[in-house]
Each structure stands twice: as C-alpha cells, then as structure tokens.
C-alpha positions as CSV (number, residue, x, y, z in Angstrom):
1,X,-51.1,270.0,-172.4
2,X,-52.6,269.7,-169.2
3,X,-56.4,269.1,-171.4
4,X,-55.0,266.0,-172.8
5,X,-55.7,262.6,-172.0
6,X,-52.6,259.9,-171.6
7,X,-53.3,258.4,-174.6
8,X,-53.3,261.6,-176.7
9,X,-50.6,263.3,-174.5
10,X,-48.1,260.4,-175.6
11,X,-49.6,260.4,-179.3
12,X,-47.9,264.0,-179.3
13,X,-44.9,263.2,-177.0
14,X,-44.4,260.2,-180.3
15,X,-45.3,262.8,-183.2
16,X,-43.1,265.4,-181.8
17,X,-40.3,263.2,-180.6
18,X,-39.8,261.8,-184.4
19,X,-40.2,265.5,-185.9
20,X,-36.9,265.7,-183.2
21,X,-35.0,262.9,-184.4
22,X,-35.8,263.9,-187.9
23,X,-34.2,267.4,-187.2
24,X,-31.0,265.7,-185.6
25,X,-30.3,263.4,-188.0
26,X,-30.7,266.6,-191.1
27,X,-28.6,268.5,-188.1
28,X,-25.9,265.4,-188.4
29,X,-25.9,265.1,-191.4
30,X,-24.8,268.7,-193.0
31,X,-22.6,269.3,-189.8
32,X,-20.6,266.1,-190.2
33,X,-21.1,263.8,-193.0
34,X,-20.4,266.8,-195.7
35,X,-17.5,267.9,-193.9
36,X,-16.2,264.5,-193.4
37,X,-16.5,264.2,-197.3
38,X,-14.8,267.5,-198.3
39,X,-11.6,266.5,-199.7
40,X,-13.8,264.6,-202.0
41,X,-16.1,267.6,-203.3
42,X,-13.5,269.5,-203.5
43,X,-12.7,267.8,-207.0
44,X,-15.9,269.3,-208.1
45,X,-16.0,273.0,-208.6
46,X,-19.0,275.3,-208.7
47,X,-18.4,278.9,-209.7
48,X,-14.9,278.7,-209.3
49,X,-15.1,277.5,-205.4
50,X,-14.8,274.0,-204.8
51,X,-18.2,272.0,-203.4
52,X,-16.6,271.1,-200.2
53,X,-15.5,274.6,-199.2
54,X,-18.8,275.8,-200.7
55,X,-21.3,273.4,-198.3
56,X,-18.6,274.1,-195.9
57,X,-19.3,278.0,-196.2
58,X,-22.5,278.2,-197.3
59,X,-24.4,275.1,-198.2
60,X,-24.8,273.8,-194.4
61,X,-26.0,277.4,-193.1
62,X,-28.1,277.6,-195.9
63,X,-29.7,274.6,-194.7
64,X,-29.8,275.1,-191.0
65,X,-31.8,278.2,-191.7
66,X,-34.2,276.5,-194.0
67,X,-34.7,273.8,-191.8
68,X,-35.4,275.5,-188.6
69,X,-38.3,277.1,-190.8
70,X,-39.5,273.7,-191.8
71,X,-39.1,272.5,-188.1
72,X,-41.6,275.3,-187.1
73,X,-43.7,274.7,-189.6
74,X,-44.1,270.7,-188.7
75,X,-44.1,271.7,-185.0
76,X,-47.1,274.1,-185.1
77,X,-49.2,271.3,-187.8
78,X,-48.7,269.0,-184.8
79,X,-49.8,271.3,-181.9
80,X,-52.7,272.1,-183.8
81,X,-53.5,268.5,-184.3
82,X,-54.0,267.9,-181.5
83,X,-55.2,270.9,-179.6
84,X,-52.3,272.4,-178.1
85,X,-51.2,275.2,-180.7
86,X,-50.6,278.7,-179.2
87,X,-53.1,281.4,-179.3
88,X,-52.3,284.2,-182.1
C-alpha cells in the first residue's frame, strides 16, 4: 500500500470500504430481517419444513458461506486494480 499515492490509496480505502458495507448489510440482512419474519414463512412449507425454520437452519449458512466466497472474490478484483494484490 505503501506504493500508492493519496489519491489512489483513498480510491481503494472508498472501493473496499463499500464492498464492506455491502457485506454488512447481506450480513444484516439473513441474520436479522429473516429471522424477524419467521412466524411469517413459516406459513409456507418447503419439503415438509416450514421456510422460516428452513432459512433459519439452512438458508442463512448457506448464504454466509456463499458470500464470504463472493467477498473474496470482489476483494482480490480490487487489489488487483489497483496494484496491491498478493503475490501467488
């Protein structure tokens, strides 16, 4: 980071910094909205379990797991944009 000028040092601070938010808000979302919903799902049934014990269970790790792949994925486009991407 240290080869960066100001100007590119806070283009990346900005990229990476909404790629953050972006990951919090998905992270809000599936840990507290669905849940909060629930009762509401659970009128709707999907192989015999009802949708809010299912993204209760299941749906939100599902999720977290495919999102911290995406995260990565995003993360390392950015470093590589601009110059910073580790050495493989």
């Amino acid at each position: 980071m240290s080869d960066l000028s100001p100007e590119k040092a806070q283009a990346y601070w900005t990229r990476t910094s909404g790629l953050m938010w972006t990951m919090l808000g998905i992270w809000f979302f599936f840990s507290f909205v669905i849940h909060f919903f629930a009762p509401q799902l659970n009128t709707i049934r999907i192989i015999g379990f009802p949708l809010g014990f299912y993204m209760a269970a299941q749906g939100s790790l599902i999720v977290f797991v495919i999102s911290l792949f995406w995260f990565a994925s995003k993360q390392n486009a950015i470093d590589e944009e601009f110059g910073v991407a580790e050495d493989e």
